[in-house]
C-alpha positions in Angstrom: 48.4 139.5 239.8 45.2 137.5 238.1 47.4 136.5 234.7 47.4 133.6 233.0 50.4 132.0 235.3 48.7 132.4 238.6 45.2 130.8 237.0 47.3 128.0 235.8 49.4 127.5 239.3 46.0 127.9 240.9 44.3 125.3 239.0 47.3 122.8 240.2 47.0 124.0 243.8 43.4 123.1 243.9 43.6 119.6 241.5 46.3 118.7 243.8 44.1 119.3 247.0 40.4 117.9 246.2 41.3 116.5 242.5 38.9 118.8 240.9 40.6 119.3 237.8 39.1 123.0 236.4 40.7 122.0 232.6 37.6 120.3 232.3 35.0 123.2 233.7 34.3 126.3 231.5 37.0 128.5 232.2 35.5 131.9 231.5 32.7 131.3 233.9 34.8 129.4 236.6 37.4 132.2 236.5 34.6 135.1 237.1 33.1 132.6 239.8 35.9 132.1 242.0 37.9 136.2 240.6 34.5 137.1 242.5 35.7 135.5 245.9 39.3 137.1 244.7 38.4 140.7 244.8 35.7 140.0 247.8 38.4 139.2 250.0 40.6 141.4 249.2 43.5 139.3 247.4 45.7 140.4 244.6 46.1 137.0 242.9 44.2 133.7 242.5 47.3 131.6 244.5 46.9 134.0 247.4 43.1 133.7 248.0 43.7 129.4 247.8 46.7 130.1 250.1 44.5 131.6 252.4 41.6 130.0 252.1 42.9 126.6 252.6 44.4 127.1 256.3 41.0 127.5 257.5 39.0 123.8 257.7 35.5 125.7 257.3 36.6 128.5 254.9 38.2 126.0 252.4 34.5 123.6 252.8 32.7 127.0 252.2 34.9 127.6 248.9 34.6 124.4 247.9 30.7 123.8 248.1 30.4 127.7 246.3 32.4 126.3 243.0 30.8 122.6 243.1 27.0 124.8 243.2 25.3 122.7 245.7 21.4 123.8 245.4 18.7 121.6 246.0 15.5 121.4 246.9 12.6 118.0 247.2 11.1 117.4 243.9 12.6 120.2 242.2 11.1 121.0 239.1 7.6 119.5 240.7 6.8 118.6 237.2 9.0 116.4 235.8 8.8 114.5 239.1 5.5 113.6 238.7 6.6 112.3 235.3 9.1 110.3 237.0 6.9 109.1 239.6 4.0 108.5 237.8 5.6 106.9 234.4 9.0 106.4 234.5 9.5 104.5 237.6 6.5 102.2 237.0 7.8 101.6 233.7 11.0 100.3 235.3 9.1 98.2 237.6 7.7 95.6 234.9 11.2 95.4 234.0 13.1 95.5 237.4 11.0 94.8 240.3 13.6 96.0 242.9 15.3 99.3 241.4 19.0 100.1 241.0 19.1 104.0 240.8 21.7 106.6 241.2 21.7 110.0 242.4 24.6 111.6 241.0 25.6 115.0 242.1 23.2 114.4 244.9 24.2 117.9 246.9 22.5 117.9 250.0 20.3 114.7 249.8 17.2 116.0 248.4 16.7 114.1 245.3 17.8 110.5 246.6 15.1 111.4 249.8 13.1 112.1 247.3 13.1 109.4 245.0 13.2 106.7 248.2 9.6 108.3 249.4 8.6 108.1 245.8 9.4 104.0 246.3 8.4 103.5 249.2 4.8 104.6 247.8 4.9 103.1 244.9 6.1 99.5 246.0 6.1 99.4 249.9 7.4 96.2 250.3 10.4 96.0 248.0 14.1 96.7 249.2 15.2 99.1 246.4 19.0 100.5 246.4 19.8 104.4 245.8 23.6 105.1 245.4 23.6 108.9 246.1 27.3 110.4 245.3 28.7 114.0 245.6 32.5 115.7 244.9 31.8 117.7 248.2 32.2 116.1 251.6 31.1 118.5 253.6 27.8 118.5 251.6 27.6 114.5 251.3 27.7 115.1 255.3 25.0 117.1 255.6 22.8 114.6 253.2 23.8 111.3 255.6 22.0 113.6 258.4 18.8 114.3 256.6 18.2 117.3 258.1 16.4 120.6 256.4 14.4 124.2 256.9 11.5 124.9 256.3 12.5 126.2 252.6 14.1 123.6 251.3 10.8 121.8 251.8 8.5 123.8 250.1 7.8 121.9 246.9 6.8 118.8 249.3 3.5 118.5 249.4 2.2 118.9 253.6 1.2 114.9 253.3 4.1 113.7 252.7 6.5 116.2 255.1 4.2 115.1 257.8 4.6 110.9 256.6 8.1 111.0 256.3 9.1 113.8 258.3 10.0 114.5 262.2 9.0 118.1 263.2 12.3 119.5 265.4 13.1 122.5 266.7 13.8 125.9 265.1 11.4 124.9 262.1 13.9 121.6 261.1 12.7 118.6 259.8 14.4 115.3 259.9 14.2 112.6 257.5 12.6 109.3 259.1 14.5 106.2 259.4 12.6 104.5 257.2 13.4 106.7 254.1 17.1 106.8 255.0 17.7 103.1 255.3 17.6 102.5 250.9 20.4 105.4 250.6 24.1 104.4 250.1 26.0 107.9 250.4 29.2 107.7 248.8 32.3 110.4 247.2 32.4 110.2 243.5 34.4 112.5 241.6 31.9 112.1 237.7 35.0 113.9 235.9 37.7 111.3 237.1 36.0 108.4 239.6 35.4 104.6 237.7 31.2 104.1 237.3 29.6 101.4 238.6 27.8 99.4 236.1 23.7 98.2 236.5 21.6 100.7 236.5 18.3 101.2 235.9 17.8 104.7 236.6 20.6 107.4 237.0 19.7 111.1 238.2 22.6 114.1 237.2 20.0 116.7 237.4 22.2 120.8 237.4 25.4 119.0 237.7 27.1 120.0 234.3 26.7 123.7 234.2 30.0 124.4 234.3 31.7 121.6 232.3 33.1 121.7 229.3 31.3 120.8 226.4 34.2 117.3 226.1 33.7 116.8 229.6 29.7 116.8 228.9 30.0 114.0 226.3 32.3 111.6 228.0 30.2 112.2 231.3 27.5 111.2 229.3 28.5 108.0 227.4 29.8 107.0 230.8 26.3 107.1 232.1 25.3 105.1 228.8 28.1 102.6 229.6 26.2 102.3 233.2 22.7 101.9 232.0 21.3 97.9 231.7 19.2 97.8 228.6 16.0 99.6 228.9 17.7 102.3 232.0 17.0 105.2 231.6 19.0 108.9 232.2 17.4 112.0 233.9 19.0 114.9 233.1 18.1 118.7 234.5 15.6 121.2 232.4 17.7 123.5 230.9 20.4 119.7 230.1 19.0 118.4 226.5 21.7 116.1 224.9 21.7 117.3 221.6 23.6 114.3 220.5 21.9 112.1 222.4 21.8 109.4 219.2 25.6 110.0 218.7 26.2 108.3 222.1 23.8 105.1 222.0 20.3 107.0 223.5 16.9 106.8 222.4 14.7 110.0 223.4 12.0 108.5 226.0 10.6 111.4 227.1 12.3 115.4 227.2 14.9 115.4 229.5 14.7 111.7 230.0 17.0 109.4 227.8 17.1 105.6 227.3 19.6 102.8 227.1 17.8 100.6 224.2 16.5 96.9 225.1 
């Protein structure tokens, strides 16, 4: 029976398991997200699906990469990347020379790939440092391989798939050494896991959807916290801190947020 009790037990089933604690995600949304799965499979209560789910090794990945929302794509939202790459970085680099950056929420390694061609162009001969960190290991193990189809390249301009790319079979493409070797992959949990301090740039692009609004704003000040004067926070399209001032932020540009000098 889907009641209130067998939410709550699976909620401590699952925290218990991965540590994704769903007390801070929006519960309406995450309870129709995962009831879904529920009444797909055939189960009458939230504690029976999890029971299920979790004997199976690539059932349990599946479920887990469905409610952690793990789409990505190279330079998604084309636009705002060519902000980035064209202003923002180069901004940074009269401060920093060599870049601290962080992917967070990386999914399946698009974004940090994408930032470390987007360096590599911009100042060939400088050893920069991307941490890129997901909840999901199964999907942090896919980034570490650099592997993709065809689709998930499409915003990439034929130049640079062709530069940074190795044509393999059944239409894959694999990431060249070169671009790999900036990338630290690491597991971070953003709703529990300490943050590292010294950044100049930190990415949580359609990460938050689902959090609560609480869970927004401390996420958020953490990042601040993070920042070195002048660092600056990329947040997704449809992601404007409304209280952006509240928490320390100056407005650089939409959708891009600063840490004051």
């Amino acid at each position: 029976m889907m009641d209130d009790k067998d939410w709550a037990a699976f909620k401590k089933k699952l925290k218990a398991k991965t540590e994704i604690d769903l007390d801070l995600y929006k519960e309406p949304q995450m309870k129709r997200r995962i009831g879904n799965l529920v009444t797909r499979g055939g189960f009458n209560s939230f504690s029976e699906y999890f029971d299920s789910v979790v004997k199976d090794k690539d059932d349990f990945a599946a479920f887990i990469e469905y409610l952690t929302i793990n789409v990505s794509e190279f330079y998604r939202t084309p636009d705002k990347f060519a902000q980035l790459e064209k202003e923002v970085i180069p901004e940074l680099m009269k401060r920093s020379p060599t870049l601290n950056i962080w992917s967070a929420g990386c999914s399946i390694g698009a974004e940090p790939y994408t930032l470390s061609m987007i360096l590599k162009e911009l100042s060939p001969n400088k050893k920069h440092r991307i941490l890129a960190s997901d909840l999901d290991i199964e999907i942090l193990a896919k980034a570490k391989k650099g592997v993709y189809v065809e689709n998930e390249l499409k915003s990439l301009s034929p130049q640079r798939r062709e530069k940074y790319f190795t044509k393999m079979p059944e239409d894959k493409y694999a990431v060249k050494p070169e671009i790999k070797q900036n990338i630290e992959f690491k597991r971070h949990n953003l709703l529990k896991d300490p943050f590292e301090k010294g950044f100049d740039l930190i990415l949580c692009r359609n990460v938050v959807i689902y959090f609560t609004e609480e869970a927004k704003d401390q996420l958020y000040r953490n990042f601040f916290a993070s920042l070195k004067p002048g660092g600056i926070l990329f947040v997704g399209a449809t992601e404007a801190i409304l209280n952006f001032r509240n928490m320390g932020y100056t407005s650089y540009k939409p959708f891009f947020y600063q840490h004051p000098l």
